[in-house]
PQR file of N, CA, C, O and H, with PARSE charges and radii, in Angstrom:
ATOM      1  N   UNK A   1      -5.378  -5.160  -1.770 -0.4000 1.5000
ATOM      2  CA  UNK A   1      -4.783  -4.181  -0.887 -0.0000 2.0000
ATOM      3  C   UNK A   1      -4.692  -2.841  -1.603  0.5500 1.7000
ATOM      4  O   UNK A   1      -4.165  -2.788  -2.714 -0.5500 1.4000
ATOM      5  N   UNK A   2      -5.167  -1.798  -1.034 -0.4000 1.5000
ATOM      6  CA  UNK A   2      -5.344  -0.654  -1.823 -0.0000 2.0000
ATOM      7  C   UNK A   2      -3.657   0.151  -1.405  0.5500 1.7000
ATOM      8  O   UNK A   2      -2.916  -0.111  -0.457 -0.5500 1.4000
ATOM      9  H   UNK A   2      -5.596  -1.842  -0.132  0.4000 1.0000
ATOM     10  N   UNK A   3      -3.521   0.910  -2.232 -0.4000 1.5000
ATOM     11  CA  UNK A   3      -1.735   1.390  -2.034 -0.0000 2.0000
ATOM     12  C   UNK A   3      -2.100   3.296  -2.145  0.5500 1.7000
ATOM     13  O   UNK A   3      -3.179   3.740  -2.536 -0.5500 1.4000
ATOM     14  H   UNK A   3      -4.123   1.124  -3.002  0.4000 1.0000
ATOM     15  N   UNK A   4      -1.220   3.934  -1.813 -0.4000 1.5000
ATOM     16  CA  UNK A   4      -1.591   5.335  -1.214 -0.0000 2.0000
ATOM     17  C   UNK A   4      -0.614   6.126  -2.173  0.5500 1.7000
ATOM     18  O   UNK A   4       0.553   6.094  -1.783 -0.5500 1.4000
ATOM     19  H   UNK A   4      -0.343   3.573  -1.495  0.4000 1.0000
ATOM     20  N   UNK A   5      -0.795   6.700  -3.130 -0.4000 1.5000
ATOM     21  CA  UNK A   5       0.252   6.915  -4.061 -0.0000 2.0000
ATOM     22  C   UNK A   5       0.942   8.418  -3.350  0.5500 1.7000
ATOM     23  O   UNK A   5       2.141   8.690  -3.419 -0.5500 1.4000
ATOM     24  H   UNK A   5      -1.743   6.725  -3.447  0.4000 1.0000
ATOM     25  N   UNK A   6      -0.103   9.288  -2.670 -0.4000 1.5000
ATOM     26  CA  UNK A   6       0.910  10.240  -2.058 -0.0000 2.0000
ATOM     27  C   UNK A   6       1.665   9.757  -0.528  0.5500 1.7000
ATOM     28  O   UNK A   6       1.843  10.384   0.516 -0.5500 1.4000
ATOM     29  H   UNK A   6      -1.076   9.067  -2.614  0.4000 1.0000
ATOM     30  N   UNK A   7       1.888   8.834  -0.797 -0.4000 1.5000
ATOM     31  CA  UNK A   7       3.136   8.475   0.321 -0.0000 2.0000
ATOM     32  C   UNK A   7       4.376   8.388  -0.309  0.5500 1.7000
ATOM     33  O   UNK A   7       5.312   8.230   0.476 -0.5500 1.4000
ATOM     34  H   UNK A   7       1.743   8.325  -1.646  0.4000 1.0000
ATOM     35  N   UNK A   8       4.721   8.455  -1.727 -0.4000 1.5000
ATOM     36  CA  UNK A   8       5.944   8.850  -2.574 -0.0000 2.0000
ATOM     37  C   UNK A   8       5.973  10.418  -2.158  0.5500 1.7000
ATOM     38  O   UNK A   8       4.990  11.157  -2.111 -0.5500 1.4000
ATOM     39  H   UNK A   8       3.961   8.584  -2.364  0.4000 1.0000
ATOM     40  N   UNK A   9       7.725  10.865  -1.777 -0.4000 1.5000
ATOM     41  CA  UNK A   9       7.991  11.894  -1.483 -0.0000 2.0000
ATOM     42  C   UNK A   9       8.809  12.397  -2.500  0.5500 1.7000
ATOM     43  O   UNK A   9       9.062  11.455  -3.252 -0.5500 1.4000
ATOM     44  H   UNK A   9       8.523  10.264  -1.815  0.4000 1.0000
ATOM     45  N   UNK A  10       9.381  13.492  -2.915 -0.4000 1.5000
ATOM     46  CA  UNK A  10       9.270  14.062  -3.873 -0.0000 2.0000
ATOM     47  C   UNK A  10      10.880  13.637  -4.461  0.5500 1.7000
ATOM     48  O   UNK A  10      11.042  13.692  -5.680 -0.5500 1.4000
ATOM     49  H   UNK A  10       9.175  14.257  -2.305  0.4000 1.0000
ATOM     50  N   UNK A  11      12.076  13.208  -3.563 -0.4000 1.5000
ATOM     51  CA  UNK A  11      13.185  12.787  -4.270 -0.0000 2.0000
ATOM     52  C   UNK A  11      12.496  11.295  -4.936  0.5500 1.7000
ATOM     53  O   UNK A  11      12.764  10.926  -6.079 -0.5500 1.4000
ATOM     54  H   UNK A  11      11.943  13.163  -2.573  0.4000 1.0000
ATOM     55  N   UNK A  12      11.628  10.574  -4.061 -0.4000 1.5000
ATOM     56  CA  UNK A  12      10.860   9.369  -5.258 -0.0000 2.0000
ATOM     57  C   UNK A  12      10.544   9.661  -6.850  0.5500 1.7000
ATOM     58  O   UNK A  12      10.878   9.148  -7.918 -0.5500 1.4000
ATOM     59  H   UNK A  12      11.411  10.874  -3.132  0.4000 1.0000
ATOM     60  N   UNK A  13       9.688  10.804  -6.413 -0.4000 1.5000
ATOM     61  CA  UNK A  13       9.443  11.162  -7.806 -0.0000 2.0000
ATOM     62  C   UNK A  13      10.194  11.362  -9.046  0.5500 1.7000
ATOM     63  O   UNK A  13      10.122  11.045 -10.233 -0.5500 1.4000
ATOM     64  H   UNK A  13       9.417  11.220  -5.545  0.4000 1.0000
ATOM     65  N   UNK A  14      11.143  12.204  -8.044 -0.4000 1.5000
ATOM     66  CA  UNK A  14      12.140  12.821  -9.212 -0.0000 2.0000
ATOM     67  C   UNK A  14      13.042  11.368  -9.676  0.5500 1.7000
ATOM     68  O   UNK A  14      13.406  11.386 -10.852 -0.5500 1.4000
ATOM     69  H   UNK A  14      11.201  12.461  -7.080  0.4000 1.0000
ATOM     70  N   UNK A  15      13.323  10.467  -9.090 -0.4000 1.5000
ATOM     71  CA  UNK A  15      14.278   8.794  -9.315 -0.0000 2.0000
ATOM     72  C   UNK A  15      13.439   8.054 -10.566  0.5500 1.7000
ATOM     73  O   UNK A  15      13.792   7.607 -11.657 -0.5500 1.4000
ATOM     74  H   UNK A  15      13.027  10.453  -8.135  0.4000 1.0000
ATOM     75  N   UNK A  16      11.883   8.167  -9.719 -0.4000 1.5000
ATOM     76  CA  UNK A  16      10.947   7.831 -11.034 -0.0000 2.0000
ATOM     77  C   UNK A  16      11.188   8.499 -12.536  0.5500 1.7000
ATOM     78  O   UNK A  16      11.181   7.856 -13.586 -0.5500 1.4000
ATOM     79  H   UNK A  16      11.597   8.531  -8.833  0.4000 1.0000
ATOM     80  N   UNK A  17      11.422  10.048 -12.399 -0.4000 1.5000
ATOM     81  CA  UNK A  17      11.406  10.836 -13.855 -0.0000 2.0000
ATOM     82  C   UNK A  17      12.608  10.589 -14.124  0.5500 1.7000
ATOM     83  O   UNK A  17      12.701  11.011 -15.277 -0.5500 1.4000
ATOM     84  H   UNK A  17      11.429  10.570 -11.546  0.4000 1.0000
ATOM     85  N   UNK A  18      13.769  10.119 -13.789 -0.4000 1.5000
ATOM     86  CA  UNK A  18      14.408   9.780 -14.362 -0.0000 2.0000
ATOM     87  C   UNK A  18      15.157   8.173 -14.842  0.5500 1.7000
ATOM     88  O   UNK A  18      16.231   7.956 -15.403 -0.5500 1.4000
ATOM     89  H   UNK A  18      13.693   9.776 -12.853  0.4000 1.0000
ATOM     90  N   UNK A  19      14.518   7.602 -14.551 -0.4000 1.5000
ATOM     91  CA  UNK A  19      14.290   6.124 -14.649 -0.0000 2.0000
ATOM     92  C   UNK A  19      13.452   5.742 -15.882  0.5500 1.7000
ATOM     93  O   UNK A  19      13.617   4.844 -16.707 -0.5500 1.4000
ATOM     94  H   UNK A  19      13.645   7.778 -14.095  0.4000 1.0000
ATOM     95  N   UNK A  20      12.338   6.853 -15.745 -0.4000 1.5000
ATOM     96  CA  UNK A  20      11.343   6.904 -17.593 -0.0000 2.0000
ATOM     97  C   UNK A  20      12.500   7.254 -18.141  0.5500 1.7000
ATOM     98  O   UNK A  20      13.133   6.311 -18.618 -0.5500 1.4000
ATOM     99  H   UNK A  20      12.204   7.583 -15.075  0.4000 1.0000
ATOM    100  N   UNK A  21      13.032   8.420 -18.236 -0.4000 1.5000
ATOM    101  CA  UNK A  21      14.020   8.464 -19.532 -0.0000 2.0000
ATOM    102  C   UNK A  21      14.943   7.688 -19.841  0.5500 1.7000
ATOM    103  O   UNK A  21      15.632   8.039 -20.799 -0.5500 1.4000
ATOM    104  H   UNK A  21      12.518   9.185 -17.849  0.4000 1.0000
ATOM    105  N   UNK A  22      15.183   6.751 -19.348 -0.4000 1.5000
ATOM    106  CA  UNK A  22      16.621   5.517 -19.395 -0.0000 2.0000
ATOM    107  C   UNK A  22      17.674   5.760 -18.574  0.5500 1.7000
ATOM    108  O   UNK A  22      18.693   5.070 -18.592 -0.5500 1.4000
ATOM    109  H   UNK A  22      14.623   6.467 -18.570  0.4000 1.0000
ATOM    110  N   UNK A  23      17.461   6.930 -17.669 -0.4000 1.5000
ATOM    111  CA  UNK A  23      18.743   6.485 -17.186 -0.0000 2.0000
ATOM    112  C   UNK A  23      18.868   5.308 -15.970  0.5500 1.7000
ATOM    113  O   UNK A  23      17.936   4.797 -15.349 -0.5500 1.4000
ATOM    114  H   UNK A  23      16.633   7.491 -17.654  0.4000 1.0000
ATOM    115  N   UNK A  24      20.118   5.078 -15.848 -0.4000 1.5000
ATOM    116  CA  UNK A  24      20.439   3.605 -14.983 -0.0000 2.0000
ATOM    117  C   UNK A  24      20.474   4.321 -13.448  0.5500 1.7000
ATOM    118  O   UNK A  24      20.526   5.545 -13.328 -0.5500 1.4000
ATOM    119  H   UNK A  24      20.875   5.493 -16.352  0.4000 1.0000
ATOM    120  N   UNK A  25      20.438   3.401 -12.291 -0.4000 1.5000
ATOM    121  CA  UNK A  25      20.494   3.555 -10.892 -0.0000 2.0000
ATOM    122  C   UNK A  25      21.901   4.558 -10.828  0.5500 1.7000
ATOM    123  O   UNK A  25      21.882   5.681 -10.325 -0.5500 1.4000
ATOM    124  H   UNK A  25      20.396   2.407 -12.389  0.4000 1.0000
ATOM    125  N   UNK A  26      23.014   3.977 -11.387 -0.4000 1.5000
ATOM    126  CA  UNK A  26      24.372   4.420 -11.092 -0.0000 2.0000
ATOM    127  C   UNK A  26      24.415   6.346 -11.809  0.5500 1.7000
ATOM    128  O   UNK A  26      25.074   7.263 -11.319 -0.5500 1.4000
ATOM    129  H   UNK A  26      23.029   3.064 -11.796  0.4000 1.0000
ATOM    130  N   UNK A  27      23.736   6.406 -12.718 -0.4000 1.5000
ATOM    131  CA  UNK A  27      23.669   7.399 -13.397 -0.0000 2.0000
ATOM    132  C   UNK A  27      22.721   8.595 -12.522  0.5500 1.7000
ATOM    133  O   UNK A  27      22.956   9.803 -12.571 -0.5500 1.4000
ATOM    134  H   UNK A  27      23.200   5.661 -13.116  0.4000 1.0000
ATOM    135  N   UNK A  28      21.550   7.921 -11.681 -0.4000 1.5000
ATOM    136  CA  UNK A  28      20.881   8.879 -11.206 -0.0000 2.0000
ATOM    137  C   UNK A  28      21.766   9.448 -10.317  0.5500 1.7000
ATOM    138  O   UNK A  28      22.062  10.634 -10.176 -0.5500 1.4000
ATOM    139  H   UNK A  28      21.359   6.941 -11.642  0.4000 1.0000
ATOM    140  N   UNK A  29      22.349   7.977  -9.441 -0.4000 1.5000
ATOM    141  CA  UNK A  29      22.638   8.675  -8.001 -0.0000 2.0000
ATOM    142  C   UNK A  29      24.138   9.513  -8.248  0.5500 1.7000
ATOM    143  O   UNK A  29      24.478  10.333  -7.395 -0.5500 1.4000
ATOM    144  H   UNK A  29      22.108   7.014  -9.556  0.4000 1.0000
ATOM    145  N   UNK A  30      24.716   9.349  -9.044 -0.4000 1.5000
ATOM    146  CA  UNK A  30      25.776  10.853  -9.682 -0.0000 2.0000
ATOM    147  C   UNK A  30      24.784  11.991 -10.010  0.5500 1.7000
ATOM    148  O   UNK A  30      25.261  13.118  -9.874 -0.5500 1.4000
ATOM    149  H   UNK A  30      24.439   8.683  -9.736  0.4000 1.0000
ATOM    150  N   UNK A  31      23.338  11.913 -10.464 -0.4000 1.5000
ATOM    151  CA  UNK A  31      23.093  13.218 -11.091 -0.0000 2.0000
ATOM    152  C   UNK A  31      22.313  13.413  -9.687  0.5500 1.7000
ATOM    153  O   UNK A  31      21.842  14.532  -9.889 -0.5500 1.4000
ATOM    154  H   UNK A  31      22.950  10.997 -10.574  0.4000 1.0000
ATOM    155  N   UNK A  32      22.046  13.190  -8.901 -0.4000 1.5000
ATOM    156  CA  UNK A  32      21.267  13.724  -7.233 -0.0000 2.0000
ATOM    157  C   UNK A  32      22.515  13.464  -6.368  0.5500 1.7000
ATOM    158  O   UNK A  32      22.230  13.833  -5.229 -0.5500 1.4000
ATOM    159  H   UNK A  32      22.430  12.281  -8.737  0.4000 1.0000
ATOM    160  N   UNK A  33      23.349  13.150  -6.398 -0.4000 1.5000
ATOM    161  CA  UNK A  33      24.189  13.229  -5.183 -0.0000 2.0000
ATOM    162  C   UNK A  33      24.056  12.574  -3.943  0.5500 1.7000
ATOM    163  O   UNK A  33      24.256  13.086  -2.841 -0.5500 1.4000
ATOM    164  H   UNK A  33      23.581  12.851  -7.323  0.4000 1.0000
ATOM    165  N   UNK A  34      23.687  11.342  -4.193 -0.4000 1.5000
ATOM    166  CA  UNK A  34      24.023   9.925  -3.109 -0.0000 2.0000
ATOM    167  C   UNK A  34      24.226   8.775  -3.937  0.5500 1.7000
ATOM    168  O   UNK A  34      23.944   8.742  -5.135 -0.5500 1.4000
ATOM    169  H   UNK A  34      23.525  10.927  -5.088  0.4000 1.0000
ATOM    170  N   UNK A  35      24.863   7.561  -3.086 -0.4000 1.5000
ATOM    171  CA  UNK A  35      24.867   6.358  -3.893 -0.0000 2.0000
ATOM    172  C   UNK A  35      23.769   5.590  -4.487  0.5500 1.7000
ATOM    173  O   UNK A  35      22.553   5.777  -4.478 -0.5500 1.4000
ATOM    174  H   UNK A  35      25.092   7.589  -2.113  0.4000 1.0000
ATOM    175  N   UNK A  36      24.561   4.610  -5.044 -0.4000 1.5000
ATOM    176  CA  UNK A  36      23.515   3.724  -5.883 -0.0000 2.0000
ATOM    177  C   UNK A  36      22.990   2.681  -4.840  0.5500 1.7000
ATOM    178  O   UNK A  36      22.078   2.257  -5.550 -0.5500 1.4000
ATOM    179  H   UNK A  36      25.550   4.459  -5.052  0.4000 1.0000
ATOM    180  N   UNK A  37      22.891   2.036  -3.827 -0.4000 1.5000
ATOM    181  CA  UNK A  37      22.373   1.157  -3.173 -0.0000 2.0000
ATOM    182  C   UNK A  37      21.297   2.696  -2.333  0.5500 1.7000
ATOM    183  O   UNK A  37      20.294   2.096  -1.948 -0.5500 1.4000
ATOM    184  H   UNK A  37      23.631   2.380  -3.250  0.4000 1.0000
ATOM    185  N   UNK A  38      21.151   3.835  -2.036 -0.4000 1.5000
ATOM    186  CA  UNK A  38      20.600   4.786  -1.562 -0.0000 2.0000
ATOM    187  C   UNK A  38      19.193   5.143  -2.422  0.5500 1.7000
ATOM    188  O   UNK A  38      18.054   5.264  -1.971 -0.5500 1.4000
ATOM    189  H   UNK A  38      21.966   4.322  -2.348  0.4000 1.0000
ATOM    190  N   UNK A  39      19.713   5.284  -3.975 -0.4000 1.5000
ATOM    191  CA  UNK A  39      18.777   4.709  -5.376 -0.0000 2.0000
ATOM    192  C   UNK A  39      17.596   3.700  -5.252  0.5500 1.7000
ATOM    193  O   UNK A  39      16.390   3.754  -5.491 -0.5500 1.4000
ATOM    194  H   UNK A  39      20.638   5.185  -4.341  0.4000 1.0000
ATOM    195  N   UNK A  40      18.491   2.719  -4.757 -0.4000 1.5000
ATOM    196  CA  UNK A  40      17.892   1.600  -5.276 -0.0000 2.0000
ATOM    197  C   UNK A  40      16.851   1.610  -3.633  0.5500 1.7000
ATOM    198  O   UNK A  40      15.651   1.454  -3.861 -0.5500 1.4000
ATOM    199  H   UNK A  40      19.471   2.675  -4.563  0.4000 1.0000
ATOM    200  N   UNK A  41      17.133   1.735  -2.462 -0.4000 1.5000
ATOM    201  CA  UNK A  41      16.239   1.851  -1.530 -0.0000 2.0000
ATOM    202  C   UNK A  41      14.915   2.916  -1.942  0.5500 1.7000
ATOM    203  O   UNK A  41      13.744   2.560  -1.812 -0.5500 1.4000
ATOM    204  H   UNK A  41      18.107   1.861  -2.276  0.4000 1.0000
ATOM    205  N   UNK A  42      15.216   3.926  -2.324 -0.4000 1.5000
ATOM    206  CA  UNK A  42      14.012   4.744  -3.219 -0.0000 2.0000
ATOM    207  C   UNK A  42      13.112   4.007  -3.988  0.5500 1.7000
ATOM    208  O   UNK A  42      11.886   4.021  -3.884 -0.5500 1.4000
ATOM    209  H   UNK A  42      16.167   4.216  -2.430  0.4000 1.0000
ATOM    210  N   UNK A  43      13.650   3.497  -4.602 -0.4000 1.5000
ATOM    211  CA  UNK A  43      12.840   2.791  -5.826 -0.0000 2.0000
ATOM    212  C   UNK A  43      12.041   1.726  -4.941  0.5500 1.7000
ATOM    213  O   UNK A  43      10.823   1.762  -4.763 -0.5500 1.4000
ATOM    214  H   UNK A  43      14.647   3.486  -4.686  0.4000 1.0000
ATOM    215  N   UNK A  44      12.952   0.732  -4.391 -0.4000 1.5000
ATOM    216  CA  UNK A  44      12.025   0.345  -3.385 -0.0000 2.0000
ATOM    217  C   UNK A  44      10.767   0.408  -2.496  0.5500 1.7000
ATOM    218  O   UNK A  44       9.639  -0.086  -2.469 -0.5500 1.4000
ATOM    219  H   UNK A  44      13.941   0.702  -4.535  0.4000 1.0000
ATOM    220  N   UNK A  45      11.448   1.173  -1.858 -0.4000 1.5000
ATOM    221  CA  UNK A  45      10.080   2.081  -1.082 -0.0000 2.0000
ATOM    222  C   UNK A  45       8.350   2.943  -1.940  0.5500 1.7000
ATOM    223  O   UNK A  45       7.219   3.252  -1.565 -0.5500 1.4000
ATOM    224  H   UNK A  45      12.364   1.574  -1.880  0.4000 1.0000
ATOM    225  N   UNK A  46       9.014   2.979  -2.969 -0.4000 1.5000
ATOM    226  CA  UNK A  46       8.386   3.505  -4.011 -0.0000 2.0000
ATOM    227  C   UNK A  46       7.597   2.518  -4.393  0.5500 1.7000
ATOM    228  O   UNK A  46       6.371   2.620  -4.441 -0.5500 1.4000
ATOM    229  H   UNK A  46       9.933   2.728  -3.274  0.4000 1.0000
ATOM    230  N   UNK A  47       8.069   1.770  -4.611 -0.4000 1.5000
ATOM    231  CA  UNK A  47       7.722   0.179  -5.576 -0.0000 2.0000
ATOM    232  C   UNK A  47       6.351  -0.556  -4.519  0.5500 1.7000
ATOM    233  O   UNK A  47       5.254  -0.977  -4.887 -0.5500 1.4000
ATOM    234  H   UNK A  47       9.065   1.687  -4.573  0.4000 1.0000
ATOM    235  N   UNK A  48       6.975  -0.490  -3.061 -0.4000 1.5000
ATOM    236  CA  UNK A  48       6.178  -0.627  -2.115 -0.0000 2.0000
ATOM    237  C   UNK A  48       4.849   0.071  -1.519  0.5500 1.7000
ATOM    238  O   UNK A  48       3.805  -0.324  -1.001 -0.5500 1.4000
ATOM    239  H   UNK A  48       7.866  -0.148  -2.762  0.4000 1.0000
ATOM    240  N   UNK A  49       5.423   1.299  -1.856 -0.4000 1.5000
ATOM    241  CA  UNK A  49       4.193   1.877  -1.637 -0.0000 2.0000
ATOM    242  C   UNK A  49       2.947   1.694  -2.175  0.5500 1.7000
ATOM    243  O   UNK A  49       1.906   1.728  -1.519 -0.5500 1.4000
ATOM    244  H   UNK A  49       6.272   1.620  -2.276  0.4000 1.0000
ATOM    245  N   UNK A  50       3.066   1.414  -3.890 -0.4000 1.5000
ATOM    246  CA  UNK A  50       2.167   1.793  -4.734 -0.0000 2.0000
ATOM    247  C   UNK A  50       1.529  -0.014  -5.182  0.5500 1.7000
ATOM    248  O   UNK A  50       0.520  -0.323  -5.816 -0.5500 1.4000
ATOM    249  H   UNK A  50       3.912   1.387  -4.423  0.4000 1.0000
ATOM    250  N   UNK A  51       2.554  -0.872  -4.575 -0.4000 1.5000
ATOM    251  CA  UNK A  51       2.278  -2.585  -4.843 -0.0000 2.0000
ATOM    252  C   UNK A  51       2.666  -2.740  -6.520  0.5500 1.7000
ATOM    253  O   UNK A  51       1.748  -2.888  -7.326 -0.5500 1.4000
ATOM    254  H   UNK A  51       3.374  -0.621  -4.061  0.4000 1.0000
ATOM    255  N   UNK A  52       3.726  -2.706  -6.857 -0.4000 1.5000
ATOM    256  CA  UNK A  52       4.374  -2.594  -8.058 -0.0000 2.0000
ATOM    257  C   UNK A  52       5.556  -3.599  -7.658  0.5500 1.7000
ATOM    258  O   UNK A  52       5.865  -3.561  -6.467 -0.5500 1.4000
ATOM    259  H   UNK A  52       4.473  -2.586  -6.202  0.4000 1.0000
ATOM    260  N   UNK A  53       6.268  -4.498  -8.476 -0.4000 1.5000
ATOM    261  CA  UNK A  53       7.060  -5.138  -8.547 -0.0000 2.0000
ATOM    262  C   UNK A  53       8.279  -4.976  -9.431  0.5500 1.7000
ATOM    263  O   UNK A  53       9.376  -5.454  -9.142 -0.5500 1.4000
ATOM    264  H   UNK A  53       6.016  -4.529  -9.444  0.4000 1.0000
ATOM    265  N   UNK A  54       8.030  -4.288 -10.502 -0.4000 1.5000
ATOM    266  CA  UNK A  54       9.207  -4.102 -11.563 -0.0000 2.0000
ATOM    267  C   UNK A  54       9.611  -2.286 -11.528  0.5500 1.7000
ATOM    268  O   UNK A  54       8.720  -1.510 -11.184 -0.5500 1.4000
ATOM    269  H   UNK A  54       7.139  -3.900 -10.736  0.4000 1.0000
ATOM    270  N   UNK A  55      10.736  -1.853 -11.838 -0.4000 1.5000
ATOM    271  CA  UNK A  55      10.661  -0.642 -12.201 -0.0000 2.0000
ATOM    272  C   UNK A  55       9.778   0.064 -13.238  0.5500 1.7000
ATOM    273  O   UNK A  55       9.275   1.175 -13.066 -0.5500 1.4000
ATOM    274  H   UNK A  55      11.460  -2.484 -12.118  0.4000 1.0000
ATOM    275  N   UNK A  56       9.653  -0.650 -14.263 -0.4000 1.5000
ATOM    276  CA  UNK A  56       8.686  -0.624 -15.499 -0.0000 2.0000
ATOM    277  C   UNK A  56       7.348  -0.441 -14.811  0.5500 1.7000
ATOM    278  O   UNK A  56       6.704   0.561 -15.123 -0.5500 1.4000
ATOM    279  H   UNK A  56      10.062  -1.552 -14.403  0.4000 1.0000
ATOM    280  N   UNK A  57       6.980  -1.056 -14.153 -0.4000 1.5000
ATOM    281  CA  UNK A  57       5.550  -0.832 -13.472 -0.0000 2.0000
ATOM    282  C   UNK A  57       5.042   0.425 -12.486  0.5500 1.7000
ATOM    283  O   UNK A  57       3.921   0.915 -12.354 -0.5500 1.4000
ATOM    284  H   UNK A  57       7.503  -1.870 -13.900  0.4000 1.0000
ATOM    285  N   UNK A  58       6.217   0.723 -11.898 -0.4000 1.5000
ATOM    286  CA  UNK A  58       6.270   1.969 -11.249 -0.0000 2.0000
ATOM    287  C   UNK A  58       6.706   3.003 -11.804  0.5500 1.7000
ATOM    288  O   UNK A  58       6.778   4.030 -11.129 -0.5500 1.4000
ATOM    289  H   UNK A  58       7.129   0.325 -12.006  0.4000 1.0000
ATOM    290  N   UNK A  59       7.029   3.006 -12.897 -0.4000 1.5000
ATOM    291  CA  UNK A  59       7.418   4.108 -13.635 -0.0000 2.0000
ATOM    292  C   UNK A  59       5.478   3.933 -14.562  0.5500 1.7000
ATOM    293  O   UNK A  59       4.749   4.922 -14.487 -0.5500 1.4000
ATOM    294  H   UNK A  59       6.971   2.172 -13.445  0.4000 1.0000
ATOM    295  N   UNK A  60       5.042   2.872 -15.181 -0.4000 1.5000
ATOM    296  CA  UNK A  60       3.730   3.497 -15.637 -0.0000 2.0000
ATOM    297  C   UNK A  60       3.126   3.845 -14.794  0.5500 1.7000
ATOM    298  O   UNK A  60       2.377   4.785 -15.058 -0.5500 1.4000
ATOM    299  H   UNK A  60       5.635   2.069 -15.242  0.4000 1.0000
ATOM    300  N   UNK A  61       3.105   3.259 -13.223 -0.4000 1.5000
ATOM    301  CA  UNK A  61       2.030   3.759 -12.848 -0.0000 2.0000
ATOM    302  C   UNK A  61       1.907   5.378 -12.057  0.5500 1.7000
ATOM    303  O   UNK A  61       0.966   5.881 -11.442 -0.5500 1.4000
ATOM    304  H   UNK A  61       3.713   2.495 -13.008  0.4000 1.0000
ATOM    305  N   UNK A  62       3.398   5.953 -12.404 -0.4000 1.5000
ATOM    306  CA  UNK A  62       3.427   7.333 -11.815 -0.0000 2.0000
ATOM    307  C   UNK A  62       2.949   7.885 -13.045  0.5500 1.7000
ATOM    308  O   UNK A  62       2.545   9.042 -12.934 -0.5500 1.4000
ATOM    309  H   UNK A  62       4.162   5.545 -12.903  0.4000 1.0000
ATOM    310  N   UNK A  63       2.862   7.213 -14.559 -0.4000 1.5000
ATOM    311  CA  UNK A  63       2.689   8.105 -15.111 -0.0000 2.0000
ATOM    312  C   UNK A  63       0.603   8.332 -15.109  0.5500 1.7000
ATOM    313  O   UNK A  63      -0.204   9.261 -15.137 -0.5500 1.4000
ATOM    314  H   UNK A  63       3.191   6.273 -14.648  0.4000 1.0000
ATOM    315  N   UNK A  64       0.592   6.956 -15.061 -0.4000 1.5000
ATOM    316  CA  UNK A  64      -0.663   7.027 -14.888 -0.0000 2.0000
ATOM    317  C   UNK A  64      -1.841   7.728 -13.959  0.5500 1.7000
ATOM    318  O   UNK A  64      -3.024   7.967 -14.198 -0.5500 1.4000
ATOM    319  H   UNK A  64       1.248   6.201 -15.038  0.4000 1.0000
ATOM    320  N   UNK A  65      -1.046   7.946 -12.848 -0.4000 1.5000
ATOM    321  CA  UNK A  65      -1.350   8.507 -11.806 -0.0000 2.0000
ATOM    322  C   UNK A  65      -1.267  10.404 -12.206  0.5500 1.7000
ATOM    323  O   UNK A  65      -2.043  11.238 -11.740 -0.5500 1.4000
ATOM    324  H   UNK A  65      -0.084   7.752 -12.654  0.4000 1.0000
ATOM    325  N   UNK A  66      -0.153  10.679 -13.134 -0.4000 1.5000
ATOM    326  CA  UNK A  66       0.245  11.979 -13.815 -0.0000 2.0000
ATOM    327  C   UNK A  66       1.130  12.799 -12.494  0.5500 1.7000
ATOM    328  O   UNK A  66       1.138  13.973 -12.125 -0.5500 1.4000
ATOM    329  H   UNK A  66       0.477  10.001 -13.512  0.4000 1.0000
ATOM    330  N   UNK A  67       1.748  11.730 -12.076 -0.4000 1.5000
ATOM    331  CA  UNK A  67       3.169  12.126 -11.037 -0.0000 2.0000
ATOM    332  C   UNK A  67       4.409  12.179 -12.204  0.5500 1.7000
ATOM    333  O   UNK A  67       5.414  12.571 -11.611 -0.5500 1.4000
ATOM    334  H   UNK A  67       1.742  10.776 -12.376  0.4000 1.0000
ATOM    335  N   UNK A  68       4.707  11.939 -13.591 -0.4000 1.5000
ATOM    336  CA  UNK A  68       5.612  12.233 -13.877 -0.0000 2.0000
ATOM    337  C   UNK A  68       4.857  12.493 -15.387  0.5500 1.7000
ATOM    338  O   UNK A  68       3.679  12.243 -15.640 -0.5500 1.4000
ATOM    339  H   UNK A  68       3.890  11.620 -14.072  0.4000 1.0000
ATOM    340  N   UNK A  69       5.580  12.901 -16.048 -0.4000 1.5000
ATOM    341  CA  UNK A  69       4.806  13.490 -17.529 -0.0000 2.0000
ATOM    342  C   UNK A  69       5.941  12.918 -18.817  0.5500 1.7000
ATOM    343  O   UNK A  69       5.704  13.160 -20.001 -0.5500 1.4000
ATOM    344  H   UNK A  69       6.537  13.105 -15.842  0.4000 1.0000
TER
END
C-alpha cells in the first residue's frame, strides 16, 4: 500500500519535530496549547498516513522524507 506523505498537515509536523527531540506527548501539548489525548490523535493520524506503527518510525521517516531536520 503506497502512503502519501503530504497528507501530514503542518501542526503534524511540528508534534513530529518535537517528539525527535525527546519531548513526551504531555510536554508537547503544554508547549502548542491543546491536550494530550488531542497529541496523541496527531500522531496517530500521522502514523496512519505514512503506514508507520511506532513513534520512532514516524519520526525517521519524516526525517527521511526531510519533513523535519
Amino acid at each position: 500500500m503506497q502512503h502519501e506523505t503530504q497528507t501530514m498537515n503542518t501542526r503534524q509536523i511540528e508534534i513530529i519535530r518535537l517528539l525527535s527531540i525527546g519531548k513526551q506527548r504531555e510536554d508537547i501539548a503544554a508547549l502548542i496549547g491543546v491536550n494530550r489525548v488531542t497529541v496523541g490523535r496527531y500522531i496517530t493520524k500521522a502514523k496512519n498516513s505514512v503506514g508507520c506503527e511506532t513513534d520512532g518510525g514516524l519520526v525517521g521517516h519524516a526525517f527521511r522524507e526531510g519533513l523535519i531536520q
